[in-house]
MIKEVEX-471183 format. One record per residue: chain; x, y negated, z negated of N, C-alpha, C in turn. Coordinates in steps of 0.001 Angstrom, whole numbers, plus 500000, padded with zeros to 6 digits. Example, Ala and Ser with C-alpha at 12.3 -4.5 7.8 and 13.67 -1.06 7.14 Angstrom:
2
DOKE chain    n_x    n_y    n_z   ca_x   ca_y   ca_z    c_x    c_y    c_z
DOKE     A 513190 505690 492200 512300 504500 492200 513200 503300 492200
DOKE     A 512850 502250 492920 513670 501060 492860 512900 499970 492130
END
This chain:
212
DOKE chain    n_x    n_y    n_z   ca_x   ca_y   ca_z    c_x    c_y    c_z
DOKE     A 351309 194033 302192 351241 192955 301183 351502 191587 301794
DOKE     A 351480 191765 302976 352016 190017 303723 353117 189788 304043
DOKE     A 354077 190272 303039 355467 189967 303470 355834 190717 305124
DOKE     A 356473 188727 305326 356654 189312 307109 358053 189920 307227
DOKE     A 357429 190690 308497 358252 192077 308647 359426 191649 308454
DOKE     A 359757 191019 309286 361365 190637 310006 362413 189996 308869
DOKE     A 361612 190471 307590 362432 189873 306305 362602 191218 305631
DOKE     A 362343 192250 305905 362338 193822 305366 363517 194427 306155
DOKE     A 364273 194847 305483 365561 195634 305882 365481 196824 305354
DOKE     A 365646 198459 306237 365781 199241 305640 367463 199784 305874
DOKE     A 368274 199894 304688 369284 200169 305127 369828 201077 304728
DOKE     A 369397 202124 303624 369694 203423 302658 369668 203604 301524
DOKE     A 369773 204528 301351 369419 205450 300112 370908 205676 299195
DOKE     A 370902 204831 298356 371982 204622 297413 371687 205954 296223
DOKE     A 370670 207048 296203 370835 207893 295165 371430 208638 296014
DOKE     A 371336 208906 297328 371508 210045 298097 372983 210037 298513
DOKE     A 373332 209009 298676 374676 208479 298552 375631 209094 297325
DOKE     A 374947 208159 296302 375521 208822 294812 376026 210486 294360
DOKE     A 374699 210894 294645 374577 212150 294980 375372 213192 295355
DOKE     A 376232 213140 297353 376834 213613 297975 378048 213378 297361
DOKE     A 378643 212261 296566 379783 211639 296369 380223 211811 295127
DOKE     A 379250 212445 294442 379492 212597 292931 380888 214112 293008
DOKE     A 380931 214215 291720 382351 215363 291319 381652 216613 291112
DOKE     A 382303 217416 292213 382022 219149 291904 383067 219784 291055
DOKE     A 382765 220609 290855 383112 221554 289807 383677 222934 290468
DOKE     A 384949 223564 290049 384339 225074 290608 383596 226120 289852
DOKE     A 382720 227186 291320 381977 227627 290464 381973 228183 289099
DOKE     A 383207 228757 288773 383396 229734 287648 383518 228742 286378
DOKE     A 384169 227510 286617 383820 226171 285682 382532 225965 284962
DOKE     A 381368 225941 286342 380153 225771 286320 379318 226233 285274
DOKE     A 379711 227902 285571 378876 229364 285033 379404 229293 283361
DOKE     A 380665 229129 283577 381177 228848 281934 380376 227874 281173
DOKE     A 380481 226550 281624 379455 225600 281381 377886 226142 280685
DOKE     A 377651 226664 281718 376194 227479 280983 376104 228529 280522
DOKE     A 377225 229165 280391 377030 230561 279532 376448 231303 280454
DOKE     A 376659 231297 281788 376155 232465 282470 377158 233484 283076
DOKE     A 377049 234912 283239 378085 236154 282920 377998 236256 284423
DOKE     A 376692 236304 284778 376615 236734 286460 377166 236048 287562
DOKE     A 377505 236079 288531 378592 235216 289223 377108 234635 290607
DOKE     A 375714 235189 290418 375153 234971 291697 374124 234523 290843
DOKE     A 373055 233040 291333 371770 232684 290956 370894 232080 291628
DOKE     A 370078 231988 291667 368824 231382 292272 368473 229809 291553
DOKE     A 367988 228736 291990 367620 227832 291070 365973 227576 291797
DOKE     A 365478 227667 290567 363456 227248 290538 363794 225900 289963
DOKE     A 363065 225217 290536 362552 223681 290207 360817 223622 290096
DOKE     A 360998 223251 288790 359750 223505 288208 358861 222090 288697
DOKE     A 357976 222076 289276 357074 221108 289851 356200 220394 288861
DOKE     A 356297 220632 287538 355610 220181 286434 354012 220655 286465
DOKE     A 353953 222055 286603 352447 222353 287307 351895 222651 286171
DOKE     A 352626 222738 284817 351679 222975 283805 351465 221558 282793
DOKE     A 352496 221138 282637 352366 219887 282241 351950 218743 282662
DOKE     A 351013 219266 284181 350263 218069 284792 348735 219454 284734
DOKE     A 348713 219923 283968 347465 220737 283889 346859 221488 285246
DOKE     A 347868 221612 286138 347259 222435 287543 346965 223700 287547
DOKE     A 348224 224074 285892 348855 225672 286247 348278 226036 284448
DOKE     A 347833 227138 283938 347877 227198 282793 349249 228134 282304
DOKE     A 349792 228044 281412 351584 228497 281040 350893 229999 281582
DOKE     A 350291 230462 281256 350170 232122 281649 350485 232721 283306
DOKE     A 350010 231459 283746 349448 231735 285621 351458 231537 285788
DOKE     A 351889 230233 284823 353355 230104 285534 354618 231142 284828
DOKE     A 354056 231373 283273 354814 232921 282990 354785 233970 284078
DOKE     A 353677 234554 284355 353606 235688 285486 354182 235056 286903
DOKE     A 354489 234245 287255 354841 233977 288300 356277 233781 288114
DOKE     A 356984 233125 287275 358333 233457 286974 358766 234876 286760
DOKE     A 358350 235816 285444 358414 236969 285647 358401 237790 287230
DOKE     A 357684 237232 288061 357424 238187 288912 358805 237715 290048
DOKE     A 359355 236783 290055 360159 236458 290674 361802 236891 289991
DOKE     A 362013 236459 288919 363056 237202 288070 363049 238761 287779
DOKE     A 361829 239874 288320 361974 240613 288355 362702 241141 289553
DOKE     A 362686 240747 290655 363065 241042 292010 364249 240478 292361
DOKE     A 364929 239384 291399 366233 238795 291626 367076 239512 290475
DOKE     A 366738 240201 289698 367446 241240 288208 367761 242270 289153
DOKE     A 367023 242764 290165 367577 244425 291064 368543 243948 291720
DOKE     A 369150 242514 292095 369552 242606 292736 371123 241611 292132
DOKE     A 371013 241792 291182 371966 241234 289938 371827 239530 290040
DOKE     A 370949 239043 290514 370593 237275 290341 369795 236401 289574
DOKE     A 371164 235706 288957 369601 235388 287844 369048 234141 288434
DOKE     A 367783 233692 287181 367317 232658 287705 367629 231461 286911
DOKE     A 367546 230718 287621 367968 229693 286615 366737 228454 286545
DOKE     A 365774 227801 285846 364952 227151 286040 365084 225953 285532
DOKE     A 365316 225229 286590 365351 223581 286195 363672 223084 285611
DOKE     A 364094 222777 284770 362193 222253 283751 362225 220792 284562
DOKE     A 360954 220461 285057 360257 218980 285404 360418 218294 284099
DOKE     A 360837 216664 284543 361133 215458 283031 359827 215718 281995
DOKE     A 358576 216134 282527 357642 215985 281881 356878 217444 281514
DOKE     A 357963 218611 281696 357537 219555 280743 358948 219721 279807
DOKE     A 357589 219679 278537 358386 219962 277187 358768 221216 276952
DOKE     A 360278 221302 276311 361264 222806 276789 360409 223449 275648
DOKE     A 359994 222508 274422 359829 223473 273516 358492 224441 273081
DOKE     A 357519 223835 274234 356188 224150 274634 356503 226122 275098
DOKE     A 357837 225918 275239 358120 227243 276508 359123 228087 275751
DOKE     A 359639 227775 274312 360659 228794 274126 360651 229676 273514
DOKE     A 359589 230480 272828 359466 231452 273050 358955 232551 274586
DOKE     A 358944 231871 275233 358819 232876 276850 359623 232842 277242
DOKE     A 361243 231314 277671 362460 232025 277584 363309 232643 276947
DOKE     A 362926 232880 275729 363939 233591 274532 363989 235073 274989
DOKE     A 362122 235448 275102 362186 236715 275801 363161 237318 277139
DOKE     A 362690 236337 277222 363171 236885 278880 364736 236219 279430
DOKE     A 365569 236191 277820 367045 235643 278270 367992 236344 278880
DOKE     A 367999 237880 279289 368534 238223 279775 368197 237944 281364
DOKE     A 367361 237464 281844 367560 237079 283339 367042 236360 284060
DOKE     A 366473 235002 282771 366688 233777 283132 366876 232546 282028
DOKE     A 367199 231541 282600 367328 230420 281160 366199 229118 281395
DOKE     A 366316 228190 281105 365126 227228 281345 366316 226062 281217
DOKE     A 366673 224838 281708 367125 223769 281805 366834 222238 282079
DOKE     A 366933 221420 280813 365740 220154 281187 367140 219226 281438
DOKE     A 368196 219155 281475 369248 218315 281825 370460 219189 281991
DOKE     A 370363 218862 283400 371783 219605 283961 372787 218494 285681
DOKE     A 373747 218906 285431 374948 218573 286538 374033 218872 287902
DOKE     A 373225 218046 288927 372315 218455 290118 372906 218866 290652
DOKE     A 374063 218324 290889 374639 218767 292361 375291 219742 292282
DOKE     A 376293 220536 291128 376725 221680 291052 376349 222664 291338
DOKE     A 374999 222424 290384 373237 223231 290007 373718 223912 291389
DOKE     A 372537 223069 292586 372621 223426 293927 373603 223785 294717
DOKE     A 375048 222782 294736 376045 223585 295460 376494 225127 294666
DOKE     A 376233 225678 293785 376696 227067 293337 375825 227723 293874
DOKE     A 374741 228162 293733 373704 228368 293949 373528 229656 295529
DOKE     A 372786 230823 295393 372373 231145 296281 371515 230883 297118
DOKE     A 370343 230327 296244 369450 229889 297118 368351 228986 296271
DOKE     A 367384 228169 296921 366497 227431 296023 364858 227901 295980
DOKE     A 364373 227909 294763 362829 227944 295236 361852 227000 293886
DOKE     A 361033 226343 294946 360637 225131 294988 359103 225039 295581
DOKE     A 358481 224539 295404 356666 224417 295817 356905 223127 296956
DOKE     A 356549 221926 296508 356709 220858 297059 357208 219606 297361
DOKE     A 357543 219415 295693 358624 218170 295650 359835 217683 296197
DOKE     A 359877 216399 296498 360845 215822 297324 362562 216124 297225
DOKE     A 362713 216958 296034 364136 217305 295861 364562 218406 296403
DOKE     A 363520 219318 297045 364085 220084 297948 365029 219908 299112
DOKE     A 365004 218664 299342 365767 217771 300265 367419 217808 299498
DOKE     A 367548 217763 298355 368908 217570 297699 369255 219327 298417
DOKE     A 368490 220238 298111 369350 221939 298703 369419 222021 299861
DOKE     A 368438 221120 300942 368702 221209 302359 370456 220577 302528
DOKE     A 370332 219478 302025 371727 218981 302476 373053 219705 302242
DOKE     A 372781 221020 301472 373935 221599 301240 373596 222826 302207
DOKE     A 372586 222570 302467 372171 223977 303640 371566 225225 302719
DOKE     A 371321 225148 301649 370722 225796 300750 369297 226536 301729
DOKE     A 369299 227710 301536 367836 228249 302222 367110 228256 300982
DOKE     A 365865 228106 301209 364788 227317 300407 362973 227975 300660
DOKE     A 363342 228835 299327 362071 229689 299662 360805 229201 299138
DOKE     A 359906 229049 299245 358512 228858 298984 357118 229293 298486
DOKE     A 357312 229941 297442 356085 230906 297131 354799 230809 297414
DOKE     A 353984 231630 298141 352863 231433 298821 351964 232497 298613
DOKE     A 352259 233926 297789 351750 235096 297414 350483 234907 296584
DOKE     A 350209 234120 295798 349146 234408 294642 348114 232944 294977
DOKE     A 346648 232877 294362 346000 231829 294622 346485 230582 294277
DOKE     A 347323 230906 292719 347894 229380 292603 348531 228621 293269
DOKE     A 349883 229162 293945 350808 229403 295236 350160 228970 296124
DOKE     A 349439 229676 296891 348365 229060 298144 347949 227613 298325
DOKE     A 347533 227426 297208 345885 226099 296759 347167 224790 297189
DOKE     A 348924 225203 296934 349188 223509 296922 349852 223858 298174
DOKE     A 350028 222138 298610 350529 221572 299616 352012 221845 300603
DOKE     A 351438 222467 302022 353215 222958 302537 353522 221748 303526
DOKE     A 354480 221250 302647 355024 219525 302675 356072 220193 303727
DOKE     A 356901 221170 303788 358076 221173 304628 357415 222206 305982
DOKE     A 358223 221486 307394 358159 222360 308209 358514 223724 307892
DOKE     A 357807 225220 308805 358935 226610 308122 359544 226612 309192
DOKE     A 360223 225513 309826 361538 226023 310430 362469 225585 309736
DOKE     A 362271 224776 308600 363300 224536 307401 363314 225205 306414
DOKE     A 361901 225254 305817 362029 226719 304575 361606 227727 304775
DOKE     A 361264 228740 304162 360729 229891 304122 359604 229944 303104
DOKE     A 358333 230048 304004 357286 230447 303258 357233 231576 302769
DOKE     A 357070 232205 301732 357047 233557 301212 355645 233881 300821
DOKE     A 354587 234470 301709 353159 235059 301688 352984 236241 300652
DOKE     A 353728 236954 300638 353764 237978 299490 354934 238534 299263
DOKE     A 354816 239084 297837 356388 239756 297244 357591 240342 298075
DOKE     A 356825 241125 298839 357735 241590 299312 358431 240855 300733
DOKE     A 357818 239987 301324 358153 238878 301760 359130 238437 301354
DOKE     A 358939 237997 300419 360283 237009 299290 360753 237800 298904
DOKE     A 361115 239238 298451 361685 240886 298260 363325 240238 299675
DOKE     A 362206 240988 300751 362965 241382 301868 363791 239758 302581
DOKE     A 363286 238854 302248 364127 237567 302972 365434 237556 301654
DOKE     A 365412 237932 300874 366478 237625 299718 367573 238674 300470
DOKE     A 367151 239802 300873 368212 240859 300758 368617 241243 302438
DOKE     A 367721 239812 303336 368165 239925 305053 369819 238671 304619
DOKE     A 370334 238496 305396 371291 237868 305830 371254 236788 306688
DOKE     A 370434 236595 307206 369646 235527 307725 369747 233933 307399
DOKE     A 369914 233540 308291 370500 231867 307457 369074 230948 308172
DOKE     A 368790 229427 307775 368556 228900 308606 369619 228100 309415
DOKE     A 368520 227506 310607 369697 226810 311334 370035 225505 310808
DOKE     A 371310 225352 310982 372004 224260 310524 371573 222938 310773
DOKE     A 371735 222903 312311 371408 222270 313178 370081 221392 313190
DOKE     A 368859 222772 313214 367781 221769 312591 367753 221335 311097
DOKE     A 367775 221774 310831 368661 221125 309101 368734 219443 309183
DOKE     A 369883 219855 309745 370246 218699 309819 369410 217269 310733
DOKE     A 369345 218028 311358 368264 216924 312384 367058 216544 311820
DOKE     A 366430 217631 311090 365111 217256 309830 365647 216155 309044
DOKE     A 366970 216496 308982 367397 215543 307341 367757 213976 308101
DOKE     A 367920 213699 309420 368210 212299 309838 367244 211573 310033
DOKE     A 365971 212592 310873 364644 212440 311249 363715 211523 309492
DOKE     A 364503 212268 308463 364276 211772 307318 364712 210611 306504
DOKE     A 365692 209634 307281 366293 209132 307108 367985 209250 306262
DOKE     A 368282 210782 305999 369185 211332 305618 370372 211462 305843
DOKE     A 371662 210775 306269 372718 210699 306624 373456 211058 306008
DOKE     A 374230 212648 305856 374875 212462 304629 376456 212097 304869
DOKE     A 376788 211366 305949 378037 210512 306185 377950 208931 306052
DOKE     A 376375 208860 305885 376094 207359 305250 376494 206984 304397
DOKE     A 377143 205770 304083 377347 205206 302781 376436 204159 302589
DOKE     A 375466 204382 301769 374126 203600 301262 374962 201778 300907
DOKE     A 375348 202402 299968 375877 201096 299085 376753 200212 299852
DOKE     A 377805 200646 300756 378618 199631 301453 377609 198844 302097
DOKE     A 376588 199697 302777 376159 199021 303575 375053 198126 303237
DOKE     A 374689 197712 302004 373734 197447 301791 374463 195890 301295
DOKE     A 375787 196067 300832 377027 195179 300342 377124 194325 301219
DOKE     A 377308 195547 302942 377699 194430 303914 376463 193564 304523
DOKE     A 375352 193985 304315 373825 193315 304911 374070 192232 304017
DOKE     A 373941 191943 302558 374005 190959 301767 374656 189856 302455
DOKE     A 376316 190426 302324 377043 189491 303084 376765 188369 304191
DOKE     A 376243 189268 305060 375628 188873 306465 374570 187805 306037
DOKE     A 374028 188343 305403 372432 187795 305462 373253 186050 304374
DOKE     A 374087 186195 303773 374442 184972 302827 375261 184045 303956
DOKE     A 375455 184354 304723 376498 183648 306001 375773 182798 307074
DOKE     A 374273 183450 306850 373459 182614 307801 373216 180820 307668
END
């Protein structure tokens, strides 16, 4: 847009900040909070694939089902964070059914969400980055055509692509972590610091920059 460079400061990410710094909960606090009995869960972050018309509700019913079936053997429920722009009530009769082993959630505590949490699964969106920072392993469904057709935004030495069921079956029930390490190095490479403090520093650039 013209504006010259040397007047552009990048200095951080004040949600990400917010974020790390906000108040946890313990878990059993948490689970009370939502009325959940089971002490282990999974969280889906819904990519808004039907309410941006990619997905028709049927293609994303069977695909939830098929995933809450394989986390019920193994006593985990699911828990599904709804996208701002799908409507809960478009969907409640398919979670009513299926309340014994999962719920649907359009406003919830993020960071608890994820720090309780066993593990995350997620398509593409940029908040997969909020479960990396807790080291959250972060699976990827890749089994069915719908799955396939979108975009694999993350390296898989950070998540786990899951090609078919039993794929995503058998990585749930290995022990297997990712590495930390690159984790973390993805997340700086990303501009991600999570010992950064966004806001001081953005306080102290002001400063600076008013002194000239």
């Amino acid at each position: 847009m013209g504006f010259p460079e040397d007047k552009i400061y990048v200095v951080g990410n004040p949600e990400i900040s917010q974020f790390i710094n906000s108040h946890l909960t313990t878990k059993s606090e948490f689970l009370n909070q939502l009325g959940i009995k089971s002490t282990r869960y999974a969280v889906y972050l819904d990519d808004g694939l039907v309410a941006n018309r990619l997905w028709t509700k049927q293609q994303w019913y069977d695909h939830l089902i098929e995933i809450a079936e394989i986390l019920g053997k193994k006593d985990i429920f699911l828990i599904v964070k709804l996208h701002p722009r799908t409507n809960s009530e478009d969907h409640i009769k398919f979670f009513d059914k299926y309340s014994s082993t999962m719920i649907a959630i359009q406003d919830i505590d993020f960071k608890n969400l994820l720090y309780h949490c066993d593990f995350f699964i997620r398509f593409y969106s940029s908040t997969v980055i909020y479960a990396l920072i807790f080291h959250k392993k972060v699976y990827i469904p890749k089994w069915d055509k719908p799955c396939r057709e979108l975009t694999n935004k993350y390296p898989d030495k950070v998540v786990k692509y899951c090609f078919t069921l039993n794929d995503f079956n058998d990585s749930i029930k290995s022990d297997s972590i990712m590495d930390d390490l690159i984790i973390d190095d993805y997340l700086i490479k990303n501009g991600i610091n999570k010992d950064y403090v966004s806001i001081r520093s953005i306080v102290n650039l002001i400063d600076q920059i008013g002194k000239y």
